[in-house]
C-alpha positions in Angstrom: 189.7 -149.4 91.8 192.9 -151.5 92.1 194.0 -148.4 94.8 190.9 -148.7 96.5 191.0 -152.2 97.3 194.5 -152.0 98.4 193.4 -149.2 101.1 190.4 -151.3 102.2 192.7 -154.2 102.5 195.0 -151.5 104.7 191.9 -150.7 106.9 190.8 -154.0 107.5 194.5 -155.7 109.0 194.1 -153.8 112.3 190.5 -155.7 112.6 191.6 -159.1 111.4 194.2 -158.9 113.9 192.1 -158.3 116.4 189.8 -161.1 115.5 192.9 -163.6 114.8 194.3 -162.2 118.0 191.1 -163.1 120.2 190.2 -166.1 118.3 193.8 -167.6 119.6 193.2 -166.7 123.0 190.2 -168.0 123.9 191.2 -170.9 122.2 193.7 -171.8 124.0 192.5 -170.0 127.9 192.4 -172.9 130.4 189.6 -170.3 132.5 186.7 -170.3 130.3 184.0 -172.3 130.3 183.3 -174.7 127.0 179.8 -172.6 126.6 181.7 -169.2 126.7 184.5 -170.5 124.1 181.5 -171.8 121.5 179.9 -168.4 122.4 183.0 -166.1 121.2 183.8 -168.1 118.6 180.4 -167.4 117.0 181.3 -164.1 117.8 183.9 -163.5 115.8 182.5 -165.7 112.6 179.3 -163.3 112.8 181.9 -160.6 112.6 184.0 -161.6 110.1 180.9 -162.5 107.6 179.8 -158.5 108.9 182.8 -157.0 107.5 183.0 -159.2 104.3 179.2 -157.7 103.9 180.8 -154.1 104.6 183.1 -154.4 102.1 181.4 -156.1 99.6 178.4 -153.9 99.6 181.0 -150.9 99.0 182.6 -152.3 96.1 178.7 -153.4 94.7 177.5 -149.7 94.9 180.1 -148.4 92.1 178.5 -150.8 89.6 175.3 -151.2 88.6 175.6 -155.0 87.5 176.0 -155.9 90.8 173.1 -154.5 92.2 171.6 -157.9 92.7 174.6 -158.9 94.7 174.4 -155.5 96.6 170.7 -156.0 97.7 170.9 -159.7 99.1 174.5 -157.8 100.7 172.6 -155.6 102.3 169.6 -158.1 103.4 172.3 -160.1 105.3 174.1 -156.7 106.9 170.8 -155.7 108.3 169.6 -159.1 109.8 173.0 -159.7 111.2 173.5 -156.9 113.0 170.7 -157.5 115.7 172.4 -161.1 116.5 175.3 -159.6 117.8 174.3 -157.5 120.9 172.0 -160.8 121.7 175.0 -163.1 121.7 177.2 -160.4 123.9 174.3 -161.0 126.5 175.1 -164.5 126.7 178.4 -163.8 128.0 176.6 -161.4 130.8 173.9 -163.7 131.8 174.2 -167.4 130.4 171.3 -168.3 132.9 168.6 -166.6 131.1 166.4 -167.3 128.5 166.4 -164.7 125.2 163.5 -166.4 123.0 162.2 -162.9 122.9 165.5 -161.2 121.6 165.6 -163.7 119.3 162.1 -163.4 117.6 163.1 -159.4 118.0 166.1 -160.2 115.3 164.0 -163.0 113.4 161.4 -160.3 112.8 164.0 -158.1 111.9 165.5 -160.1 109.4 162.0 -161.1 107.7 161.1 -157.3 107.5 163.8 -156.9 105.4 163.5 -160.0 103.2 160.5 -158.0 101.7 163.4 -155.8 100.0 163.9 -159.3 97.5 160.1 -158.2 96.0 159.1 -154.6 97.9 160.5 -151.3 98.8 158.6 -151.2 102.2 161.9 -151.6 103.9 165.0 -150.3 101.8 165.7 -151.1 98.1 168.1 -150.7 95.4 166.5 -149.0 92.2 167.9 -149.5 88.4 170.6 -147.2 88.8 171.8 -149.0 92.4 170.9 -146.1 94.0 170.1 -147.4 97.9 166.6 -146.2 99.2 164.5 -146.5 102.2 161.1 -147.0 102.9 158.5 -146.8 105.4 160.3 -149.7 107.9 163.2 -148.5 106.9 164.8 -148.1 110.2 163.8 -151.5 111.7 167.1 -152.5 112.4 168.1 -149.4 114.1 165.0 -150.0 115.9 165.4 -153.5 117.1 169.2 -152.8 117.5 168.4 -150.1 120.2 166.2 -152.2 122.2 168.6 -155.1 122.5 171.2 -152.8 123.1 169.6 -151.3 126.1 169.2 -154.5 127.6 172.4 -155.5 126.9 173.3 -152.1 129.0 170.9 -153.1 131.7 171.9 -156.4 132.3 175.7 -155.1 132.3 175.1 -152.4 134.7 173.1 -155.3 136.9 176.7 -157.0 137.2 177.5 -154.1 139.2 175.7 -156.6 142.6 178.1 -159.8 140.9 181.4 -158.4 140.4 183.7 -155.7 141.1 182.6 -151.8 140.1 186.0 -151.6 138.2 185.3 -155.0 136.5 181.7 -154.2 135.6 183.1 -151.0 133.4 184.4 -153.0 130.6 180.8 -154.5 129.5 179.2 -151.4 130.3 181.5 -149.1 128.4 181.2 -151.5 125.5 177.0 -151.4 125.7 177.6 -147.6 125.3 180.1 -147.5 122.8 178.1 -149.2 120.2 175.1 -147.1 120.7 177.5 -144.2 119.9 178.4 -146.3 116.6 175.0 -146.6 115.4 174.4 -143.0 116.1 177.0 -142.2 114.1 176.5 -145.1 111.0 172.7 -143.7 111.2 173.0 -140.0 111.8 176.5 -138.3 111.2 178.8 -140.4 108.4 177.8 -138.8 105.5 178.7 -141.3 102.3 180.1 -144.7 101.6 183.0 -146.5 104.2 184.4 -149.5 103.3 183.4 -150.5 107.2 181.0 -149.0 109.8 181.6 -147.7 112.9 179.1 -150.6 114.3 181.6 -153.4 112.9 184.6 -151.3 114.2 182.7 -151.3 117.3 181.8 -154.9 117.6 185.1 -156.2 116.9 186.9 -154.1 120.2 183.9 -154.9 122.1 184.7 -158.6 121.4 188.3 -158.5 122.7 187.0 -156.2 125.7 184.3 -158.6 126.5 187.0 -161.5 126.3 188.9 -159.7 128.8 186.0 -159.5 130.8 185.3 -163.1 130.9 188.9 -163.5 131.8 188.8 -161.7 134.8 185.7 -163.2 136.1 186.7 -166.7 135.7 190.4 -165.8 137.2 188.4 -164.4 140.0 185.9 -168.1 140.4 189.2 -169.8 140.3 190.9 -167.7 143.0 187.8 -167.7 145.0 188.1 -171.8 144.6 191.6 -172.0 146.0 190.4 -169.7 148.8 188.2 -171.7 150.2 190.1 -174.7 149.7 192.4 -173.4 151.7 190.4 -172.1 154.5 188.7 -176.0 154.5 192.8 -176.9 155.0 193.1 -174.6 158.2 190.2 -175.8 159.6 190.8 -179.3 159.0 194.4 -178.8 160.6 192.0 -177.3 163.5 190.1 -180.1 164.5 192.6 -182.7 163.8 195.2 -182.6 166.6 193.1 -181.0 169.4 189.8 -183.6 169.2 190.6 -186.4 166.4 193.6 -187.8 168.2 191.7 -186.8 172.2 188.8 -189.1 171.1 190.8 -191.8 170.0 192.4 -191.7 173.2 189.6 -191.9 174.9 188.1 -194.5 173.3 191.0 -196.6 173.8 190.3 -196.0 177.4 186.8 -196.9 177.4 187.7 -199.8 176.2 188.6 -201.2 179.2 186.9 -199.1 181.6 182.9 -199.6 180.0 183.2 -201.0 176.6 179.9 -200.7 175.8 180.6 -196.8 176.2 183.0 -197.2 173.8 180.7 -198.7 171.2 178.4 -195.9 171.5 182.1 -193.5 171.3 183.2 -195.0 168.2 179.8 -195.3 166.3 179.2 -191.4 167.7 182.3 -190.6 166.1 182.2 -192.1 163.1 179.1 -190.1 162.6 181.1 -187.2 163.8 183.9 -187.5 161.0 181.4 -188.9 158.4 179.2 -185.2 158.8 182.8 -183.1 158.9 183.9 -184.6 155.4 180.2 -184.4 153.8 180.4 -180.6 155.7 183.9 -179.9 154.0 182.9 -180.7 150.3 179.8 -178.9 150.4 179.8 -175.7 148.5 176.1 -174.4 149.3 174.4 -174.0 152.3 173.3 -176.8 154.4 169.7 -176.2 156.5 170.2 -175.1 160.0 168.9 -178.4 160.9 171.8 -180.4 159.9 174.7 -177.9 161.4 172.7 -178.4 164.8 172.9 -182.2 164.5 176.5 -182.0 164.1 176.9 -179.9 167.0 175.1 -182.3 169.2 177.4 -185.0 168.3 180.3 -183.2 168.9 179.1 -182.1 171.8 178.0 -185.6 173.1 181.6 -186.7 172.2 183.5 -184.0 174.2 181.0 -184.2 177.4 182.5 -188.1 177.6 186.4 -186.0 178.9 184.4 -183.3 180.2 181.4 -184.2 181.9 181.1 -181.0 183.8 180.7 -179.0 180.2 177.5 -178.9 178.7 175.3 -177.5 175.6 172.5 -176.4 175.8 170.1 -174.9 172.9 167.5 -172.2 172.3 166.4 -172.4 169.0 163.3 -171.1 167.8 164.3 -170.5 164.3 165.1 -172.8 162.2 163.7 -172.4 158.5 166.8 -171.3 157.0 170.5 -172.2 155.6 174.0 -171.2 156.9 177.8 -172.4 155.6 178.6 -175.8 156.5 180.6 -175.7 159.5 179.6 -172.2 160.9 178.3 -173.4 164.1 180.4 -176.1 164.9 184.0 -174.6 165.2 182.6 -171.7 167.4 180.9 -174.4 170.2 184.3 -176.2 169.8 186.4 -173.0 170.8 184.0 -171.8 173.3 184.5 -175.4 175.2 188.0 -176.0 174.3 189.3 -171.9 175.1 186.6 -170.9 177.3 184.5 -173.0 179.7 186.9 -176.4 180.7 188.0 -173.4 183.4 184.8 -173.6 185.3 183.3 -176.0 187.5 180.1 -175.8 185.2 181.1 -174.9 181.4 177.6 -173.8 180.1 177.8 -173.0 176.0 174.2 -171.6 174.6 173.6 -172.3 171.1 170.1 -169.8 170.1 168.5 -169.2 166.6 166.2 -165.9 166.5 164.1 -164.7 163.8 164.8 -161.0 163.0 163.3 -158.2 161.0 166.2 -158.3 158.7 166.4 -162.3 158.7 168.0 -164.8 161.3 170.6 -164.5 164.2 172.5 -167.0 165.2 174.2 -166.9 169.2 176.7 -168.6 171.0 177.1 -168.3 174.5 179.8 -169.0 176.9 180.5 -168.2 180.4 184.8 -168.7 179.9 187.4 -167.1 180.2 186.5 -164.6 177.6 189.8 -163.0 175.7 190.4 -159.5 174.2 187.9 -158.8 171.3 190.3 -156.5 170.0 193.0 -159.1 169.2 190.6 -161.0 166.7 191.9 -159.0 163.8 195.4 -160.2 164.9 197.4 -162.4 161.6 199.4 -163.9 164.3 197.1 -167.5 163.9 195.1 -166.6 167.4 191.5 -167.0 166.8 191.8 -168.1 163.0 188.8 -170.1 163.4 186.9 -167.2 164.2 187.9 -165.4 161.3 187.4 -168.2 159.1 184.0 -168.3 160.1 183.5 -165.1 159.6 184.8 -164.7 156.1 182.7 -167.8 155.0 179.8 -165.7 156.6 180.5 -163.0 154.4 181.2 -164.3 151.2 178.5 -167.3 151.3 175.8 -165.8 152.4 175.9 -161.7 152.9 176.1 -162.7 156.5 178.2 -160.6 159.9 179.6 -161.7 162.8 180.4 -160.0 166.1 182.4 -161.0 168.9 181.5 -159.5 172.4 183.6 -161.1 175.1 184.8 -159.7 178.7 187.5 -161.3 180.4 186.8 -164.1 183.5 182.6 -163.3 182.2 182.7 -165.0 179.2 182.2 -164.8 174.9 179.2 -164.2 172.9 179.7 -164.4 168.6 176.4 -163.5 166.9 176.2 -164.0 163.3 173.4 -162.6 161.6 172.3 -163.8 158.0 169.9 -161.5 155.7 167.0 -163.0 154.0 168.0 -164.5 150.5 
């Protein structure tokens, strides 16, 4: 017996250093979420308490005084088991609600609560001999539908996150339906610890790594777009801020009631760019126009010969703050101020695959081709067209001939 123990003790370090080993780093990871840290940590106690079962179940077997002990072991092992695959599901998809997993394993774990006073589960006769009965396999049962919905809501991530990503939860779905095949249907005898447990503890650092790298990802994504708001602030900042003022000041003396109306328009104007700049969803069309139309209003003060005009038929949906804007601002600032009569067309469409959005200029135009160019030419374009992509599933296309004029469509899918 002593030699026993001293092997189980041998088999178990390489799982309570895994354990210790994620327990530490999820303690301390500055990129997960509160929620996720309580959710490991439960994680790894439900664990811990599963091996202690394993163990102590196979030191009960060898003696038949302790088959009291062995039977409430083996009530726990069985009710436990279910929990785990549920609580790996809240580290998929936190969002949803699992009240019916959860009756699943409180069924589970009242079916074999009968074993304290009937054998129509499992039992443990006088000579602590382990038996099952008819429901005998209700854990195994329950286990495997949880655990194929803990596959299909990992392979959903597939649409949320990188394919290479998405393989770790997968893999680890998989891998502890192999373990139950094999506790169930192949290990012949009595292990100190299942394949299951083995299992569950590597899918627990797997699934930590996981979390990890989605959150790393969030947080890149974050300084992304914090910087893109930089670029476009340093965009509109020399070329229009500091223009307005100027004129203003000019107004001043010239038609100072103008200049009222200037200064109130532009405090609007500035007041909707920093409301624009810290908003993370999508704004209504609506609003994006409005902004335009100020702008607009401000800019036809120095260039009275420009002028906007808009078709918009559709306008029951939601695009990226600040779409619309920067493109009406390069079209008059790069393109039109050459003609004697700058037209830009702002038009909404309705399509079969969602809503269009075009903007119209008859400038200068430019070479197309030279859009994908890192030399900072047309970074507002691209900026605009990344927010596009990653916001809302969105394109845009650029079409412009040189002396005709420019024409960027963007075209946004239904949600």
């Amino acid at each position: 017996m002593q030699m026993r123990f001293h092997e189980i003790l041998l088999l178990l370090l390489p799982l309570a250093l895994q354990l210790f080993g994620v327990t530490v780093a999820v303690l301390i990871d500055p990129y997960i979420k509160k929620k996720h840290k309580t959710i490991m940590l439960i994680i790894v106690s439900l664990l811990i308490s599963l091996i202690v079962q394993n163990v102590a179940e196979c030191l009960f077997e060898n003696e038949v005084r302790f088959r009291s002990w062995r039977l409430i072991s083996s009530i726990y092992g069985y009710s436990v088991r279910p929990a785990i695959p549920v609580m790996f599901c809240y580290l998929i998809g936190e969002e949803r609600s699992y009240r019916p997993a959860w009756f699943l394993v409180i069924l589970n774990a009242a079916i074999h609560l009968s074993a304290l006073f009937s054998g129509i589960c499992f039992g443990i006769d006088a000579n602590n001999h382990f038996f099952r009965g008819p429901l005998g396999y209700s854990c195994h049962i329950v286990s495997a539908v949880l655990l194929a919905y803990l596959v299909f809501l990992s392979a959903k991530e597939y649409s949320r996150a990188r394919r290479w990503e998405t393989v770790l939860p997968v893999s680890n779905a998989l891998m502890i339906v192999i373990s139950v095949v094999l506790d169930t249907f192949v290990v012949k005898g009595s292990y100190p610890v299942g394949f299951l447990t083995v299992t569950a503890v590597s899918s627990s650092v797997f699934y930590y790594v996981w979390l990890h790298l989605q959150f790393v990802r969030e947080h890149e994504r974050a300084l992304m777009a914090e910087q893109r708001i930089q670029i476009m602030m340093s965009q509109i900042q020399p070329h229009f801020l500091y223009n307005t003022l100027s004129t203003i000041q000019a107004l001043c003396k010239t038609d100072p009631e103008q200049a009222f109306e200037t200064t109130e328009k532009f405090g609007t104007y500035l007041r909707q760019n920093i409301d624009s700049l810290g908003q993370p969803d999508l704004i209504p069309i609506r609003k994006e126009l409005d902004h335009i139309r100020i702008y607009a209003e401000i800019e036809a003060i120095r260039f009275p010969y420009v002028r906007v005009d808009y078709d918009t038929e559709d306008l029951d949906f939601r695009v990226p703050a600040l779409t619309i804007q920067p493109l009406v601002e390069n079209a008059i600032r790069h393109g039109v101020r050459i003609r004697k009569e700058g037209i830009v067309t702002v038009r909404t469409r309705r399509t079969k695959e969602g809503h269009e959005i075009t903007v119209i200029d008859n400038g200068k135009g430019f070479d197309a081709a030279l859009l994908s160019a890192e030399d900072g030419s047309h970074i507002g374009l691209r900026n605009v067209r990344g927010r596009v992509e990653q916001m809302c599933g969105g394109t845009l296309t650029v079409d412009s001939v040189i002396d005709i004029g420019t024409t960027v469509t963007i075209r946004i899918p239904d949600s």
